[in-house]
N, C-alpha and C positions, 0 to 999 in steps of 0.2 A: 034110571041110573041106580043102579047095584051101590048097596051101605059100604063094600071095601071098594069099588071105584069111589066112593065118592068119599070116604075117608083117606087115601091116595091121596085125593085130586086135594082134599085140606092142606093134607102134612105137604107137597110140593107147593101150593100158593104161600103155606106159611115159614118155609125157607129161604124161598122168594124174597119174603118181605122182611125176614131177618138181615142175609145179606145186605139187601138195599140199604135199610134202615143202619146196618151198620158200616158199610162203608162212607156213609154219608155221616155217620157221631164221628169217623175217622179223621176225614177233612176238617169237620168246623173244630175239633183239638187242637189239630193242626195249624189252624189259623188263628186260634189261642195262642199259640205258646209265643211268651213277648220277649220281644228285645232288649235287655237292660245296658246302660252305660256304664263302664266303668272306667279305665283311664282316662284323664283330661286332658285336654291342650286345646291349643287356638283351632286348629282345624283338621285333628287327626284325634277324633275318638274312639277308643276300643270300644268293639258292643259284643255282649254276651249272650249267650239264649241254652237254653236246657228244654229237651225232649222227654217224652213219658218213655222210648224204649233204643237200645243203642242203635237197632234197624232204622227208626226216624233218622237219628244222629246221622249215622252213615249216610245219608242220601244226599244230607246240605253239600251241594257244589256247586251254587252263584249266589250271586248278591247283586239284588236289584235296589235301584234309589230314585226317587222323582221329589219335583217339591211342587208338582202339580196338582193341585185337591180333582182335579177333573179325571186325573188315572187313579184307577181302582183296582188293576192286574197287574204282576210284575211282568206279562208278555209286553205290554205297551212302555213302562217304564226303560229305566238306562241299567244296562249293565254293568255292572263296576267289578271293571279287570286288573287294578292296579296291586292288591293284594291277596294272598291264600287267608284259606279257610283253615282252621287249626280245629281237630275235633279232638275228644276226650270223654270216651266210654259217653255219657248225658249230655255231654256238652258241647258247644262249639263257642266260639272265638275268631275276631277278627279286628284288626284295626285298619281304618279308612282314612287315608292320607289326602289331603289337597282337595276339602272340602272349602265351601266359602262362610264365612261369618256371618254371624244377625239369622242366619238359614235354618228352620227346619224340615227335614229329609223325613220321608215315610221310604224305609226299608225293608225289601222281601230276606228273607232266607228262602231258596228254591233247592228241588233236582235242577239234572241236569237238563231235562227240555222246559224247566220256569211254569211246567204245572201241578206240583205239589207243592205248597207249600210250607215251608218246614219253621218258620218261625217271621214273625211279621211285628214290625213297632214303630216308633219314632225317635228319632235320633238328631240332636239339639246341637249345633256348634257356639263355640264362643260369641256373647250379647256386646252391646255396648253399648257407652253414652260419648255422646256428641255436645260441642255448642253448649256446655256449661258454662255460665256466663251470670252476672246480677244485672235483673233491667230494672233495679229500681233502689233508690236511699232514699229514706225519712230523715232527715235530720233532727226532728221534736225529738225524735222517736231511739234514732240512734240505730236501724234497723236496715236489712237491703231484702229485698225480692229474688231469687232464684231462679232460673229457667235453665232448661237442657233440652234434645232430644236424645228419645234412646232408641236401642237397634230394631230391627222388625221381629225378631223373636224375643227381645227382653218381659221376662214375666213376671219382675220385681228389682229392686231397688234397694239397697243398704244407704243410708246417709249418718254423717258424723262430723263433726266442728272439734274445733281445739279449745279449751278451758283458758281461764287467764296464765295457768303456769306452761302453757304449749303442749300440753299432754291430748290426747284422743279421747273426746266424751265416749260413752257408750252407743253403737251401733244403733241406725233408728232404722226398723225396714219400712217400706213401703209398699205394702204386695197391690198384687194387679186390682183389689178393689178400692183402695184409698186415693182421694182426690189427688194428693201429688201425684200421684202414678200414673195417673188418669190424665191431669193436665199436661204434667208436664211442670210444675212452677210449686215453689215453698214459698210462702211469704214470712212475713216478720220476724226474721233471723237479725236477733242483736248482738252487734260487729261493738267495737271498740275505732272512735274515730282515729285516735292519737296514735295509732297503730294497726299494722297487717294481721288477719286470724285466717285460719286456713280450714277449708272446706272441702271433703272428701267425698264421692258417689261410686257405688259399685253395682254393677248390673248384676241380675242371677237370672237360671233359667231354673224350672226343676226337670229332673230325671230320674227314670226309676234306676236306683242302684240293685236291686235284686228284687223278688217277690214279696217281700213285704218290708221293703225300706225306700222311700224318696228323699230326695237329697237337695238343696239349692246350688246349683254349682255356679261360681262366680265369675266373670269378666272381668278386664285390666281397668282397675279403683282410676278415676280420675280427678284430680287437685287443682283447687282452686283458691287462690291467697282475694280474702277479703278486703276493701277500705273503701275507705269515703269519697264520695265524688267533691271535686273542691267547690268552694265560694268564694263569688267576685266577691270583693272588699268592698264596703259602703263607706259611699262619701255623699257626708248630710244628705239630702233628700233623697238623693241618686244612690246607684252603684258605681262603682269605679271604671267607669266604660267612657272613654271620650273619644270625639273624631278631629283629624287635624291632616291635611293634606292628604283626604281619602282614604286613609289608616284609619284602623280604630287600635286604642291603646286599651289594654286591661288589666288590672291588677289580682289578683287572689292570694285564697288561704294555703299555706303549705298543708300539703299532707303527708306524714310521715313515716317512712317504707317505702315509695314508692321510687320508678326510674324518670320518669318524667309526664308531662302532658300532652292532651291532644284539646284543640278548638277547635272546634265544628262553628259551618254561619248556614242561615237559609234565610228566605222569606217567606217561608212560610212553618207555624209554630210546630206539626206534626208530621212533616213531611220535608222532601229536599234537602237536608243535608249533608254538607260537605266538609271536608276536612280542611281547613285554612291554613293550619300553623302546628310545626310538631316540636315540643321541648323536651329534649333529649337531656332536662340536668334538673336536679331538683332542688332548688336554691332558697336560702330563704326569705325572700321575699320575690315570689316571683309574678313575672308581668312580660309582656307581649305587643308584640304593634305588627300588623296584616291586614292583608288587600280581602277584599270578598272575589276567592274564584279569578285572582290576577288583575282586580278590574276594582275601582276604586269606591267605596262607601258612598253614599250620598244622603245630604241630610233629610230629602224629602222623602228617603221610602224605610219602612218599616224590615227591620231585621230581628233576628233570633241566635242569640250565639251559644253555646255550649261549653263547657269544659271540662273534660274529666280527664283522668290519672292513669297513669299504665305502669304494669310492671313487667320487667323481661324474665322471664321463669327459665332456662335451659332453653331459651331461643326462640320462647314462645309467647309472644305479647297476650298478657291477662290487663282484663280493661275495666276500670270501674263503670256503673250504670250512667246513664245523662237523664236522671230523672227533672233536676231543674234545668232550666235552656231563662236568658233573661232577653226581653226585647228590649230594643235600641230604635231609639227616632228622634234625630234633631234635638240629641242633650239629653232625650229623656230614657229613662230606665225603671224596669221593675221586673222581678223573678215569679216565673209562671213555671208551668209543668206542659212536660210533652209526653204525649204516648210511643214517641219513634224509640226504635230499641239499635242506640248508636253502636254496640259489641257487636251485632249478632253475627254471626259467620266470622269470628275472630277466633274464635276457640277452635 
């Protein structure tokens, strides 16, 4: 081989491998350039994205979405035809309408045949909390227990209580590594029995707002008025629980702020119960007489009754915990603890 063949034959393999080489930096740019979020709402977020040259820019015309981790191409993914694409010399824009909640969307920016792609991210709709509720009062203690769930994409938590003058303590977050967040549950939150205190949860996601700023964007706060679950009233030895033609009668504590109560009975202390008796009036001294389940008491078997307090918030029964439940058998009485969480699915 001749030294200017064979210097040819360089400079040709070594343009070769520029091109390649450079078409291929071209794409994985390209599949850099990210997505940011910026206008909010329930389920129509604008997203943004900025190219290295207006040629890139020019090219975006689809938008792919999936929330499948198993698609990895926007050819496989869904096309989203419901809105244009708005470009601007670097930039493009778009907002996407009639997304679903709790959901996050991996979205292409494509050409038009979905194999360039021109900007590529993740895109976060509105979080939430559910089934905020208290399963639990201390009375030594003066304190309730906390539980919620939150949505499938919630990736923190803001929580706050009201002060004795009704004002808003200072925000508390709880990001995705902190045990509340984790469980799901706050404990030893001290309430004021003699009175309602109100307890506030806000979901957040994060998103990137631009290329060097992230943001927590929030979900609709949800409220929770706190109180005390009542107590049967003691008589000498007993509690104030008696049976008399298959009724049982009971007395208890008012608790104040609330709309009225609910009794729960089972026979058994952590499980089965039922609602017996609903008192729609908050009186003061208030007391009760009910069948078990339409069907008469009986001295020879062992019961467990409940009571706790509700409030009607804007149409929405908020329920105190049933951390104590008292058994009943043939006269006798004494107050014990249940693990069953009487609220749940109320909120």
């Amino acid at each position: 081989m001749s030294k200017k063949f064979f210097a040819r034959y360089l400079f040709a393999v070594s343009a070769a491998a520029l091109l390649f080489v450079g078409a291929g930096s071209t794409a994985k740019a390209a599949e850099t350039d990210v997505i940011y979020q910026g206008a909010w709402s329930e389920t129509n977020p604008t997203i943004t994205w900025t190219t290295t040259t207006p040629e890139a820019t020019a090219k975006a015309a689809k938008i792919c979405y999936t929330t499948d981790a198993n698609i990895t191409k926007p050819a496989d993914a869904t096309e989203y035809t419901a809105t244009a694409i708005t470009l601007n010399g670097l930039s493009g824009s778009a907002t996407l309408t009639g997304l679903t909640t709790n959901t996050n969307y991996t979205v292409w920016i494509t050409d038009t045949n979905k194999t360039t792609v021109i900007a590529k991210g993740t895109v976060k709709t509105y979080p939430s909390v559910t089934n905020f509720r208290p399963t639990a009062y201390y009375a030594t203690r003066n304190d309730v227990d906390l539980a919620w769930t939150k949505g499938a994409n919630t990736e923190g938590l803001y929580f706050a209580i009201q002060d004795d003058d009704g004002d808003w303590e200072s925000e508390e977050e709880f990001s995705s590594t902190s045990t509340a967040y984790k469980n799901g549950v706050l404990e030893d939150l001290s309430i004021d029995r003699d009175s309602v205190t109100w307890a506030k949860i806000t979901p957040y996601v994060t998103v990137k707002k631009d290329a060097n700023t992230s943001v927590n964007l929030k979900g609709d706060t949800v409220q929770l008025p706190l109180f005390a679950q009542p107590f049967v009233n003691e008589k000498k030895d007993n509690y104030d629980i008696s049976l008399k033609g298959g009724k049982l009668k009971m007395t208890w504590q008012k608790v104040s702020g609330v709309s009225g109560y609910y009794i729960y009975a089972s026979t058994k202390r952590h499980d089965g119960y039922k609602k017996v008796k609903t008192i729609s009036s908050n009186s003061k001294n208030p007391s009760a007489k009910f069948k078990f389940k339409n069907k008469k008491f009986s001295n020879s078997k062992t019961y467990y009754i409940c009571v706790t307090a509700y409030k009607t918030v804007n149409g929405s029964i908020k329920e105190s915990s049933g951390h104590y439940v008292y058994m009943f058998k043939g006269g006798d009485s004494y107050m014990t603890f249940s693990t069953y969480d009487f609220n749940k699915g109320n909120r």
